[in-house]
N, C-alpha and C positions, 0 to 999 in steps of 0.2 A: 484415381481421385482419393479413395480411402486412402493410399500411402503417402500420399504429398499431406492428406489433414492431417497423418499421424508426423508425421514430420515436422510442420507447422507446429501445431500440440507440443511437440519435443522440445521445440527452437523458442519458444515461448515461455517454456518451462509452468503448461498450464497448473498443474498442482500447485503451485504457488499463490492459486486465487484464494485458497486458505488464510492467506495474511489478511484480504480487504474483507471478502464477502462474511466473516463472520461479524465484522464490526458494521457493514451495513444493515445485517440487520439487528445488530445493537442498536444502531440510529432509528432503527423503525421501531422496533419493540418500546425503546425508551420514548419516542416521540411518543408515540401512540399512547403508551399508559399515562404519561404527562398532560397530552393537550387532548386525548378523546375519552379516555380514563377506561380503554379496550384493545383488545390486540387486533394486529395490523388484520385485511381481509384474505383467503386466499389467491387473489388475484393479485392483489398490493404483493403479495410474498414472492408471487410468478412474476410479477413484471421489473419489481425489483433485482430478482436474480437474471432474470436477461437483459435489462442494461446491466447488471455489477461487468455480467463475463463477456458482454459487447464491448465495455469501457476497458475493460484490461487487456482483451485480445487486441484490442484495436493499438490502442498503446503500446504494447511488448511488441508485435511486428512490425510495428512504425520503428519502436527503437533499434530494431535489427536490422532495419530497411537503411538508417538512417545513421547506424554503426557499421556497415558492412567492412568498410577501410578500416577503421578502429579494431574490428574485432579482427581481421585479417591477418593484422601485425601481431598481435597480442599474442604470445605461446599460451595463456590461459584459453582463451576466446577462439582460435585461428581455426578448431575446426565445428563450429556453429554454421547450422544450416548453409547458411548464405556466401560466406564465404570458401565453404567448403564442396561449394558446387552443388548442391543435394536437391534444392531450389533455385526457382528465378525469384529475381524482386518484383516481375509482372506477376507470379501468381501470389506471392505474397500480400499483393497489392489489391490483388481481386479480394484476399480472405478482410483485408484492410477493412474496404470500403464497405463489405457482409455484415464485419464489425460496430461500424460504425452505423450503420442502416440498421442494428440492432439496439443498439443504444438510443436509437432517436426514437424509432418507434414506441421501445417501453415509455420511454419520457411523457408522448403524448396519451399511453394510454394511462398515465397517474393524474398529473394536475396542471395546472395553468404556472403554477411556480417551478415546476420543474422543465417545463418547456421554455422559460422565459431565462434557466440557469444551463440548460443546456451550451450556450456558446461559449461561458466560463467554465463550463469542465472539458470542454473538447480544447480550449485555448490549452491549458494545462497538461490535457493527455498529450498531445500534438510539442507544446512548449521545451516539455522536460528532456528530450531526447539532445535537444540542443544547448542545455546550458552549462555541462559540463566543456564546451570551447570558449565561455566566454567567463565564467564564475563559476567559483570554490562554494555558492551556498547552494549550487544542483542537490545535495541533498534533503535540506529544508524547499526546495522547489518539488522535489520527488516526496515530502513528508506531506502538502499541502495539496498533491493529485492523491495522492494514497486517502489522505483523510474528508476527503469528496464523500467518499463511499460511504461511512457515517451519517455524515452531512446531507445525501443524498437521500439513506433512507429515512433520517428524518422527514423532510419534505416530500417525500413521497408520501407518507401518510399523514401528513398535518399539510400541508400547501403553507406553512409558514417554517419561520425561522426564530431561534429563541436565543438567550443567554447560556440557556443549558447545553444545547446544542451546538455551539462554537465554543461551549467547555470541552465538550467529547471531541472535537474538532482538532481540536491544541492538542489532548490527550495522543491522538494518532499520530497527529503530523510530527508531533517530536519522538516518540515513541520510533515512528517511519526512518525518520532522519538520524536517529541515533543508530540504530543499528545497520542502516545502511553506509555509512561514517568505517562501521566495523568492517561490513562487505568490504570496500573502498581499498583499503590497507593492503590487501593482496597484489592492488597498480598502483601503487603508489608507484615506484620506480618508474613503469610503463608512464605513467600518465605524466610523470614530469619530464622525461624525454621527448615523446609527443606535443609538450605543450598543453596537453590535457588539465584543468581546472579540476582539484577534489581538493576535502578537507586534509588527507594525509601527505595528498605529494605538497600542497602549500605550506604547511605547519609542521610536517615529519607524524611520525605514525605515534609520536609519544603524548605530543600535544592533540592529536585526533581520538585518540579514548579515551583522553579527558574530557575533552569535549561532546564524545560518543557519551559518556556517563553521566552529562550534564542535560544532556538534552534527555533523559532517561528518570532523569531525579525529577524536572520540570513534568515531563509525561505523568512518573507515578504521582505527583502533586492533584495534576487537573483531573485522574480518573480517582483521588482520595476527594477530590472536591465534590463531585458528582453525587458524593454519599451525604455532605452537607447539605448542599441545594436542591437535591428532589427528593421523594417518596422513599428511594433504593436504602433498604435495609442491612442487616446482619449479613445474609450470604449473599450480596452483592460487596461486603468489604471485605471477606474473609478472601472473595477473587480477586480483589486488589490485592492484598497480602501476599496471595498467593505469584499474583503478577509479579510483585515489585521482587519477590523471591527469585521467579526464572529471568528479571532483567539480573540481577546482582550476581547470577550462578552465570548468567551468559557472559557478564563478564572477566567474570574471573578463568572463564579458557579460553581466553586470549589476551596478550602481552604482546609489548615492542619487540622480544624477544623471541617470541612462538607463538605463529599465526598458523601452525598447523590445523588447528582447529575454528577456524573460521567459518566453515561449510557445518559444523555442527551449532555454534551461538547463530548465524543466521537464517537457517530454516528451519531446523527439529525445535528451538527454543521458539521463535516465534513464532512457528505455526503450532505449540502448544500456548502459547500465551494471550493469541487471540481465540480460539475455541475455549479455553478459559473463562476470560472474561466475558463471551457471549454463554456460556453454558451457567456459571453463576450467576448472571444477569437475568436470563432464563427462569432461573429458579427464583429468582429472586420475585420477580415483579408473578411469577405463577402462584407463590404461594402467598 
Protein backbone atom coordinates (compact mmCIF):
# COMPACT_ATOMS: atom_id res chain seq x y z
CA UNK A 1 0.00 0.00 0.00
CA UNK A 2 2.81 2.41 0.89
CA UNK A 3 4.35 1.86 -2.68
CA UNK A 4 1.23 2.30 -4.74
CA UNK A 5 0.66 6.00 -2.45
CA UNK A 6 4.19 6.64 -3.35
CA UNK A 7 3.49 6.05 -6.88
CA UNK A 8 0.33 7.82 -6.87
CA UNK A 9 2.27 10.87 -5.06
CA UNK A 10 4.77 10.55 -8.12
CA UNK A 11 2.07 10.20 -10.92
CA UNK A 12 0.52 13.46 -9.55
CA UNK A 13 3.55 15.09 -9.19
CA UNK A 14 2.46 16.01 -5.47
CA UNK A 15 5.22 18.73 -4.89
CA UNK A 16 3.49 20.88 -7.22
CA UNK A 17 0.85 21.66 -4.61
CA UNK A 18 3.48 24.48 -4.01
CA UNK A 19 1.87 26.60 -7.06
CA UNK A 20 -1.97 26.63 -5.28
CA UNK A 21 -1.65 26.15 -1.58
CA UNK A 22 0.56 29.16 -1.07
CA UNK A 23 -1.87 31.47 -2.64
CA UNK A 24 -4.66 29.75 -0.69
CA UNK A 25 -3.59 30.96 1.96
CA UNK A 26 -3.00 34.30 0.66
CA UNK A 27 -6.80 34.31 0.18
CA UNK A 28 -7.05 33.54 3.85
CA UNK A 29 -4.48 35.75 5.36
CA UNK A 30 -5.82 38.69 3.06
CA UNK A 31 -9.61 37.82 3.62
CA UNK A 32 -9.11 37.69 7.06
CA UNK A 33 -7.15 40.93 7.77
CA UNK A 34 -9.68 42.79 5.30
CA UNK A 35 -13.13 41.53 6.66
CA UNK A 36 -12.09 40.40 10.38
CA UNK A 37 -9.03 42.67 10.73
CA UNK A 38 -7.14 39.06 12.38
CA UNK A 39 -5.47 36.09 11.33
CA UNK A 40 -7.12 33.13 10.08
CA UNK A 41 -7.66 30.50 13.37
CA UNK A 42 -5.57 27.35 13.61
CA UNK A 43 -8.16 25.20 12.63
CA UNK A 44 -9.29 27.59 9.53
CA UNK A 45 -5.28 26.94 8.71
CA UNK A 46 -5.76 22.85 9.09
CA UNK A 47 -8.92 22.53 7.43
CA UNK A 48 -7.92 24.84 4.60
CA UNK A 49 -4.86 22.84 3.96
CA UNK A 50 -6.90 19.49 3.72
CA UNK A 51 -9.34 20.56 1.25
CA UNK A 52 -6.29 22.60 -0.77
CA UNK A 53 -4.44 18.80 -1.15
CA UNK A 54 -8.06 16.87 -1.26
CA UNK A 55 -8.77 19.32 -4.28
CA UNK A 56 -5.69 18.83 -6.15
CA UNK A 57 -4.98 15.15 -5.46
CA UNK A 58 -8.41 14.63 -6.55
CA UNK A 59 -7.98 16.55 -9.84
CA UNK A 60 -4.29 15.49 -10.87
CA UNK A 61 -5.61 11.62 -10.69
CA UNK A 62 -8.75 12.31 -12.36
CA UNK A 63 -6.65 13.92 -15.04
CA UNK A 64 -4.43 10.92 -15.33
CA UNK A 65 -7.28 8.68 -15.06
CA UNK A 66 -8.88 10.45 -17.77
CA UNK A 67 -5.52 10.96 -19.99
CA UNK A 68 -4.35 7.50 -19.80
CA UNK A 69 -4.81 7.21 -23.93
CA UNK A 70 -3.22 10.67 -24.29
CA UNK A 71 -0.54 10.09 -22.24
CA UNK A 72 0.10 6.62 -23.69
CA UNK A 73 0.89 8.05 -27.15
CA UNK A 74 2.75 10.82 -26.05
CA UNK A 75 6.85 10.10 -25.96
CA UNK A 76 6.86 12.94 -23.28
CA UNK A 77 3.92 11.26 -21.04
CA UNK A 78 4.03 7.26 -22.24
CA UNK A 79 5.81 6.26 -19.31
CA UNK A 80 3.30 7.94 -16.37
CA UNK A 81 2.04 5.73 -13.94
CA UNK A 82 -0.93 4.54 -15.69
CA UNK A 83 0.06 3.89 -18.75
CA UNK A 84 3.09 2.40 -17.94
CA UNK A 85 1.38 -0.36 -16.12
CA UNK A 86 2.77 0.70 -12.48
CA UNK A 87 -0.99 1.24 -11.46
CA UNK A 88 -4.60 0.34 -12.13
CA UNK A 89 -7.20 3.19 -12.60
CA UNK A 90 -9.34 1.01 -9.95
CA UNK A 91 -6.89 2.07 -7.46
CA UNK A 92 -6.32 5.28 -8.52
CA UNK A 93 -9.91 5.56 -8.33
CA UNK A 94 -10.20 4.52 -4.85
CA UNK A 95 -7.22 7.37 -3.97
CA UNK A 96 -9.87 9.58 -6.25
CA UNK A 97 -12.83 9.27 -4.23
CA UNK A 98 -10.29 9.65 -0.55
CA UNK A 99 -9.72 12.85 -2.46
CA UNK A 100 -12.42 14.08 -2.82
CA UNK A 101 -14.14 12.71 0.74
CA UNK A 102 -11.31 15.11 1.90
CA UNK A 103 -12.32 18.07 0.20
CA UNK A 104 -15.88 17.93 1.36
CA UNK A 105 -15.35 17.36 4.64
CA UNK A 106 -12.88 20.42 5.32
CA UNK A 107 -15.78 22.43 3.41
CA UNK A 108 -18.28 21.48 5.94
CA UNK A 109 -15.95 21.99 8.74
CA UNK A 110 -15.33 26.09 7.53
CA UNK A 111 -18.77 27.77 6.55
CA UNK A 112 -22.11 27.52 5.05
CA UNK A 113 -20.46 29.43 1.89
CA UNK A 114 -18.04 27.12 1.33
CA UNK A 115 -20.33 24.25 1.44
CA UNK A 116 -22.84 25.76 -0.81
CA UNK A 117 -19.44 26.49 -3.45
CA UNK A 118 -18.36 23.25 -3.08
CA UNK A 119 -20.34 21.92 -6.36
CA UNK A 120 -18.61 24.91 -8.43
CA UNK A 121 -15.15 23.89 -7.53
CA UNK A 122 -15.58 19.98 -7.88
CA UNK A 123 -17.52 21.07 -11.48
CA UNK A 124 -14.07 22.57 -12.35
CA UNK A 125 -11.62 19.96 -10.78
CA UNK A 126 -13.63 17.27 -12.62
CA UNK A 127 -14.27 19.79 -15.89
CA UNK A 128 -10.62 20.75 -16.87
CA UNK A 129 -9.33 17.33 -17.63
CA UNK A 130 -11.79 17.42 -20.49
CA UNK A 131 -11.41 20.45 -22.27
CA UNK A 132 -8.45 20.34 -24.00
CA UNK A 133 -10.69 17.66 -26.82
CA UNK A 134 -12.96 20.20 -27.21
CA UNK A 135 -11.11 24.11 -26.69
CA UNK A 136 -7.85 25.84 -27.13
CA UNK A 137 -8.90 28.19 -23.71
CA UNK A 138 -8.32 24.70 -21.41
CA UNK A 139 -5.87 26.89 -20.13
CA UNK A 140 -7.83 29.77 -18.88
CA UNK A 141 -10.23 26.76 -17.76
CA UNK A 142 -7.12 25.23 -15.79
CA UNK A 143 -6.20 29.15 -14.67
CA UNK A 144 -9.99 29.52 -13.03
CA UNK A 145 -9.68 25.84 -10.94
CA UNK A 146 -6.03 26.79 -9.88
CA UNK A 147 -7.42 30.27 -8.74
CA UNK A 148 -10.39 28.45 -6.52
CA UNK A 149 -7.54 28.06 -4.12
CA UNK A 150 -7.31 31.79 -3.22
CA UNK A 151 -10.87 32.14 -3.61
CA UNK A 152 -11.42 29.37 -1.35
CA UNK A 153 -9.28 30.57 1.36
CA UNK A 154 -10.90 33.59 1.18
CA UNK A 155 -14.32 32.22 2.14
CA UNK A 156 -13.08 29.97 4.25
CA UNK A 157 -12.43 32.49 6.81
CA UNK A 158 -14.98 35.38 5.93
CA UNK A 159 -18.20 33.14 4.62
CA UNK A 160 -18.40 35.94 2.05
CA UNK A 161 -16.98 37.13 -1.07
CA UNK A 162 -15.54 40.62 -2.03
CA UNK A 163 -14.20 42.75 -5.04
CA UNK A 164 -10.93 42.25 -3.49
CA UNK A 165 -11.14 38.78 -3.63
CA UNK A 166 -12.05 38.14 -7.33
CA UNK A 167 -9.09 40.67 -7.90
CA UNK A 168 -6.68 37.99 -6.45
CA UNK A 169 -8.76 35.52 -8.36
CA UNK A 170 -7.97 37.19 -11.86
CA UNK A 171 -4.25 37.64 -10.46
CA UNK A 172 -4.09 33.60 -10.35
CA UNK A 173 -6.10 32.46 -12.91
CA UNK A 174 -3.99 34.35 -15.51
CA UNK A 175 -0.93 34.15 -13.79
CA UNK A 176 -2.06 29.95 -14.02
CA UNK A 177 -2.93 30.23 -17.64
CA UNK A 178 0.04 31.89 -18.67
CA UNK A 179 2.37 29.87 -17.84
CA UNK A 180 0.75 26.76 -18.35
CA UNK A 181 0.40 28.17 -22.35
CA UNK A 182 4.47 27.93 -21.81
CA UNK A 183 4.10 24.06 -20.32
CA UNK A 184 1.82 23.47 -23.53
CA UNK A 185 4.47 24.32 -26.24
CA UNK A 186 6.37 21.08 -25.55
CA UNK A 187 2.72 19.17 -27.51
CA UNK A 188 2.25 21.35 -29.42
CA UNK A 189 3.02 18.87 -32.39
CA UNK A 190 1.50 15.99 -30.44
CA UNK A 191 -1.56 17.65 -29.70
CA UNK A 192 -2.33 18.80 -33.26
CA UNK A 193 -1.93 15.33 -34.64
CA UNK A 194 -4.16 14.08 -32.02
CA UNK A 195 -6.62 16.62 -32.59
CA UNK A 196 -5.84 17.90 -29.14
CA UNK A 197 -7.07 21.59 -28.38
CA UNK A 198 -4.11 24.05 -26.77
CA UNK A 199 -3.09 27.49 -27.19
CA UNK A 200 0.28 26.55 -29.25
CA UNK A 201 -0.77 23.72 -31.44
CA UNK A 202 -3.89 26.31 -32.50
CA UNK A 203 -1.82 29.62 -33.05
CA UNK A 204 1.89 28.01 -33.36
CA UNK A 205 4.23 28.38 -30.38
CA UNK A 206 5.21 32.01 -31.57
CA UNK A 207 1.73 33.45 -31.18
CA UNK A 208 1.27 31.27 -27.69
CA UNK A 209 4.10 33.34 -25.76
CA UNK A 210 2.72 36.09 -26.83
CA UNK A 211 -0.15 35.40 -25.57
CA UNK A 212 1.58 33.35 -22.50
CA UNK A 213 3.14 37.22 -21.67
CA UNK A 214 -0.18 38.77 -22.00
CA UNK A 215 -1.86 36.94 -19.73
CA UNK A 216 1.28 37.52 -17.30
CA UNK A 217 1.12 41.40 -17.85
CA UNK A 218 -2.76 41.22 -17.00
CA UNK A 219 -1.86 38.95 -13.81
CA UNK A 220 1.14 41.32 -12.64
CA UNK A 221 -1.74 44.38 -13.23
CA UNK A 222 -4.49 42.64 -10.64
CA UNK A 223 -1.71 41.60 -7.95
CA UNK A 224 -0.33 45.62 -8.45
CA UNK A 225 -4.02 46.50 -7.92
CA UNK A 226 -4.37 44.66 -4.75
CA UNK A 227 -1.70 47.20 -3.27
CA UNK A 228 -4.24 50.14 -4.33
CA UNK A 229 -7.52 48.58 -2.89
CA UNK A 230 -6.63 47.28 0.42
CA UNK A 231 -4.48 47.93 3.57
CA UNK A 232 -1.18 45.81 1.85
CA UNK A 233 1.70 48.11 2.12
CA UNK A 234 5.47 48.55 1.06
CA UNK A 235 6.57 44.80 1.39
CA UNK A 236 3.55 43.42 -0.03
CA UNK A 237 4.67 45.50 -3.50
CA UNK A 238 8.21 45.19 -3.23
CA UNK A 239 6.71 41.01 -3.73
CA UNK A 240 5.02 42.24 -6.56
CA UNK A 241 8.08 43.60 -8.01
CA UNK A 242 9.67 40.95 -7.30
CA UNK A 243 7.03 38.69 -9.01
CA UNK A 244 6.55 40.52 -12.16
CA UNK A 245 10.71 40.11 -12.17
CA UNK A 246 10.60 36.02 -12.15
CA UNK A 247 7.44 36.29 -14.59
CA UNK A 248 9.78 38.44 -17.26
CA UNK A 249 13.12 36.12 -16.26
CA UNK A 250 10.69 33.01 -16.85
CA UNK A 251 10.28 34.31 -20.03
CA UNK A 252 13.05 35.09 -21.33
CA UNK A 253 14.24 31.02 -21.15
CA UNK A 254 12.08 30.14 -23.56
CA UNK A 255 11.60 30.94 -27.36
CA UNK A 256 10.04 29.54 -30.61
CA UNK A 257 13.27 28.59 -30.91
CA UNK A 258 14.52 26.81 -27.62
CA UNK A 259 12.12 25.18 -25.49
CA UNK A 260 14.81 23.36 -23.79
CA UNK A 261 14.10 25.10 -20.81
CA UNK A 262 10.67 24.82 -20.15
CA UNK A 263 10.82 22.34 -17.14
CA UNK A 264 12.90 25.23 -15.53
CA UNK A 265 10.13 28.67 -16.31
CA UNK A 266 7.50 26.25 -15.15
CA UNK A 267 8.20 24.78 -11.87
CA UNK A 268 11.51 26.19 -10.14
CA UNK A 269 10.15 29.78 -11.42
CA UNK A 270 6.73 29.37 -10.26
CA UNK A 271 7.00 27.49 -7.24
CA UNK A 272 9.39 30.46 -6.32
CA UNK A 273 6.91 33.11 -7.32
CA UNK A 274 4.12 31.86 -5.38
CA UNK A 275 6.14 31.37 -1.94
CA UNK A 276 6.95 34.88 -2.80
CA UNK A 277 4.13 36.53 -2.87
CA UNK A 278 2.71 34.56 0.12
CA UNK A 279 5.89 35.21 2.11
CA UNK A 280 5.84 39.13 1.39
CA UNK A 281 2.22 39.15 2.03
CA UNK A 282 3.00 37.47 5.26
CA UNK A 283 5.10 40.16 6.20
CA UNK A 284 3.39 42.42 5.10
CA UNK A 285 -0.08 42.23 6.90
CA UNK A 286 2.47 40.86 10.25
CA UNK A 287 4.09 43.93 10.52
Amino acid sequence: MVRKLKIILEMIKFEHTVFALPFAYFGAILGSFIVNETWPTLMQWVWITVAMVGARSAAMSLNRVIDEKIDKYNPRTADRAIPAGLISKIEVMFFIIISFAMLIYAAFQLNQLAVYLLPLAVFFLVIYSYTKRFTWACHLILGITIALAPLGGWVAVTGSVSFEAFVLFTAVALWTAGFDVIYATQDADYDRERGLYSIPSRFGIRKALILAKLFHVISFAAFFLLFLITPLSWLYLIGVIIAGLIMIYEHSLVSADDLSKVGVAFFTMNGILSLVMFIFTVGDVWL
